[in-house]
C-alpha positions in Angstrom: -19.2 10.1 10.8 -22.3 10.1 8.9 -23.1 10.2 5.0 -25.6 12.8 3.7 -28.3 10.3 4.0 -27.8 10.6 7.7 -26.6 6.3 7.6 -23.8 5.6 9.8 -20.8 4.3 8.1 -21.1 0.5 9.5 -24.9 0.5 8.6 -25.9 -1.8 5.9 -28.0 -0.6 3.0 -29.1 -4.2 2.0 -31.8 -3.9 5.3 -35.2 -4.9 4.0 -37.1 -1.1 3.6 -33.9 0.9 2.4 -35.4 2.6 -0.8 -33.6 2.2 -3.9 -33.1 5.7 -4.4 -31.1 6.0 -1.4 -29.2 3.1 -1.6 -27.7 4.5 -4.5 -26.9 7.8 -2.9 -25.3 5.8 -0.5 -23.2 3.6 -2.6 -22.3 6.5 -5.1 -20.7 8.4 -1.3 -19.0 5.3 -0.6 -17.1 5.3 -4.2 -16.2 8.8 -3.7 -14.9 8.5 -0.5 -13.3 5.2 -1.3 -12.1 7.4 -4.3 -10.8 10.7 -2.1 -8.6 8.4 -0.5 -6.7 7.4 -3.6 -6.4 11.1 -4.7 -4.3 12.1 -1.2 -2.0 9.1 -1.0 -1.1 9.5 -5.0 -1.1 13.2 -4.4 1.4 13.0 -1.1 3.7 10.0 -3.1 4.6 13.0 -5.7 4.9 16.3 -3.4 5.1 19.8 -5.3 5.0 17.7 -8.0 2.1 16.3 -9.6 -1.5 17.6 -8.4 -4.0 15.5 -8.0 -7.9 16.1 -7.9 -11.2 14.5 -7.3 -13.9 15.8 -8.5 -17.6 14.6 -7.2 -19.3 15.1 -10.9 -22.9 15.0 -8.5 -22.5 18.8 -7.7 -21.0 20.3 -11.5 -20.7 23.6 -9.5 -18.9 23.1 -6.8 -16.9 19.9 -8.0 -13.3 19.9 -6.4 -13.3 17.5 -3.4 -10.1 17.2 -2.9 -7.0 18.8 -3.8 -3.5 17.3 -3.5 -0.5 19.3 -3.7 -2.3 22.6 -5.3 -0.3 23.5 -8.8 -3.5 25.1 -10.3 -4.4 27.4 -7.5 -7.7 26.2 -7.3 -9.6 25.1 -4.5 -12.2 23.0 -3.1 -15.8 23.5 -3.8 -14.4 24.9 -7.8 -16.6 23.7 -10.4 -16.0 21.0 -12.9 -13.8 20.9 -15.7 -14.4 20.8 -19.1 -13.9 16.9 -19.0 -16.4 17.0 -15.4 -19.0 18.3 -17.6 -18.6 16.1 -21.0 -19.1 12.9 -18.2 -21.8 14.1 -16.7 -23.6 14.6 -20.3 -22.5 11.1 -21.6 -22.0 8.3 -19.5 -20.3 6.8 -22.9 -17.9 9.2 -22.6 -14.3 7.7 -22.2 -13.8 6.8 -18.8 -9.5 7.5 -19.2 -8.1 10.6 -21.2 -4.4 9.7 -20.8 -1.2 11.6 -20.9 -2.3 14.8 -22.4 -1.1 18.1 -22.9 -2.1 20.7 -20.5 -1.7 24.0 -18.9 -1.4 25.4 -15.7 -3.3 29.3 -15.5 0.5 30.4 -14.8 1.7 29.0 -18.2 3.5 26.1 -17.2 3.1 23.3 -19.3 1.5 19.9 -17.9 1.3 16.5 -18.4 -2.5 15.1 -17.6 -5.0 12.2 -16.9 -8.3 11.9 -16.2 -10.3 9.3 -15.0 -13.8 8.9 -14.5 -15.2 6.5 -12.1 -18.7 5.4 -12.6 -21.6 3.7 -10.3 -23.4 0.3 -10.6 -25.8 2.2 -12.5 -22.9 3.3 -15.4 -23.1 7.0 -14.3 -20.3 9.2 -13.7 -20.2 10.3 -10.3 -16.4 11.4 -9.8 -13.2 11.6 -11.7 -9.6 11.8 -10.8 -7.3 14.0 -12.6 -3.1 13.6 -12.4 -1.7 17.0 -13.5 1.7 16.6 -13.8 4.2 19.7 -14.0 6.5 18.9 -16.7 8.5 22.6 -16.4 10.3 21.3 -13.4 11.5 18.2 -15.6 12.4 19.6 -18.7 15.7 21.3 -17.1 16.6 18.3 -15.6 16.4 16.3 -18.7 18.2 18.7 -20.5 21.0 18.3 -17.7 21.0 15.0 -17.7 21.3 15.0 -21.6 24.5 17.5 -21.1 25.8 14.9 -18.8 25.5 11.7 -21.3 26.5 13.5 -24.2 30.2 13.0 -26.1 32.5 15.0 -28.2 31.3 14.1 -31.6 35.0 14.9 -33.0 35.9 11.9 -31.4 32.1 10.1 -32.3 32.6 6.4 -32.8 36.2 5.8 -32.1 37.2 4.2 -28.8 40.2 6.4 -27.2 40.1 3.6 -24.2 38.5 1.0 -22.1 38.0 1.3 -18.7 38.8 -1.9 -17.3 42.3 -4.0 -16.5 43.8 -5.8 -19.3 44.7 -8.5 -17.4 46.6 -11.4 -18.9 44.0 -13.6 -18.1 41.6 -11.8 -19.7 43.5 -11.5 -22.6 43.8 -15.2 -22.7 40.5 -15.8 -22.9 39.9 -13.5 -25.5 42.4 -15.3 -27.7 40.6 -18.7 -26.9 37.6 -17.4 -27.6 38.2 -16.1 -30.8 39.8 -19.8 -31.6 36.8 -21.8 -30.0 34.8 -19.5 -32.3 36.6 -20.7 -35.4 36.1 -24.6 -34.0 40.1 -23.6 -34.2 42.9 -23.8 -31.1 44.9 -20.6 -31.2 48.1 -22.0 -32.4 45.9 -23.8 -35.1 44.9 -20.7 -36.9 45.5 -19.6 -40.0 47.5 -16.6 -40.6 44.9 -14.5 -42.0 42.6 -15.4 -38.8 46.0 -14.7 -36.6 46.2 -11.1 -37.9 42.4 -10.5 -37.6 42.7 -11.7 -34.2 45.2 -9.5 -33.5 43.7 -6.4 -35.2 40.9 -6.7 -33.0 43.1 -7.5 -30.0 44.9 -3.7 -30.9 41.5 -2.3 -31.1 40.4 -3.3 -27.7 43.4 -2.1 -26.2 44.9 -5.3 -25.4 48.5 -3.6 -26.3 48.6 -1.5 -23.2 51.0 -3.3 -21.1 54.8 -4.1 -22.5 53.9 -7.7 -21.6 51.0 -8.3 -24.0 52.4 -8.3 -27.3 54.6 -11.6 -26.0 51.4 -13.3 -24.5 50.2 -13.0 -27.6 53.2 -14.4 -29.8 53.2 -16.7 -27.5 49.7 -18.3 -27.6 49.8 -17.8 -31.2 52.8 -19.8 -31.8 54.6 -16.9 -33.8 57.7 -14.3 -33.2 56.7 -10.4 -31.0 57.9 -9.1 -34.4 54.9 -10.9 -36.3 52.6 -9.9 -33.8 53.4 -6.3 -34.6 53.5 -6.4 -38.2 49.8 -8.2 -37.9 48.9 -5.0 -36.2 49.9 -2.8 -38.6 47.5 -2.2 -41.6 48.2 -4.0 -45.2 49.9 -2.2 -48.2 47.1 -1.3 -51.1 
């Protein structure tokens, strides 16, 4: 394959004689090429997708080099964009425009960003443009927002845990709640006891017939104080 300049790819340009002017038109076909290559693997990661363009800013009117996964309906050889043609009139121009709002000519909204790539020299010379199309995600985040959602009648209260109450676990959440209080569970006050068991309630500890008598019996008190600590104090 050979470059416009008629140089084979291997060919150096740093031979003694290569003008300037054409070393630069090499290099700048390099970086685009180098660039093209980047736009199809991105473009193929993201299939139907996200489309993904190159655009040599050189040649304004016939811009589109490459065209992954066409969203747009454009096609090669198109002319430059908007953004193409705000490059190629100021190299200062930013060189990423990220995640903005576009639109496909169909009317499907898009997500976008553009990047320009630049020489040696600071000139624009191609850009790469992400257009994502966000009308094939909104129904599945609305879906996936039906999914998470709960019954706000029953917002904030816990109807149950899914996990086994096991008595082992219920042991350690006794000792934990003593160690906490530098305290062993039979050394707690009874003010601590009945918080303890409160919270015990609220965790659905209570759920199997044997619990209530673990409880009294780590505690150091009678079944029937356990449930009386459950229950809530007179005002």
């Amino acid at each position: 394959m050979s470059h416009p300049t008629g140089r084979p790819d291997d060919e150096s340009t740093d031979q003694p004689g290569v003008p300037e002017d054409e070393r630069i038109v090499w290099e700048d076909e390099h970086l685009v090429r180098e660039a093209e290559r980047i736009a199809v693997a991105v473009g193929r990661m993201f299939p139907g997708l996200c489309e993904v363009v190159l655009h040599d800013l050189r040649r304004p009117d016939n811009a589109i080099r490459t065209i992954e996964n066409n969203l747009s309906g454009r096609q090669v050889g198109d002319s430059a964009t908007e953004l193409g043609l705000r490059r190629i009139a100021d190299p200062d121009y930013p060189s990423v425009i990220q995640n903005y709002n576009n639109q496909f000519p169909d009317g499907r909204p898009a997500k976008s960003t553009s990047i320009g790539i630049k020489n040696a020299e600071g000139r624009y010379v191609a850009a790469l443009c992400l257009n994502l199309d966000v009308s094939t995600l909104s129904p599945l985040a609305l879906t996936l927002a039906n999914l998470v959602a709960t019954d706000v009648e029953h917002e904030g209260e816990r109807l149950e845990t899914l996990r086994d109450r096991s008595g082992r676990e219920l042991r350690s959440a006794i000792d934990s709640f003593a160690a906490q209080r530098s305290s062993t569970p039979r050394g707690l006050n009874r003010d601590q006891k009945r918080e303890l068991v409160r919270r015990l309630h609220s965790e659905g500890f209570f759920e199997t017939r044997s619990s209530a008598q673990l409880i009294a019996d780590r505690l150091g008190v009678s079944r029937a104080t356990v449930y009386n600590y459950t229950k809530q104090p007179h005002r």
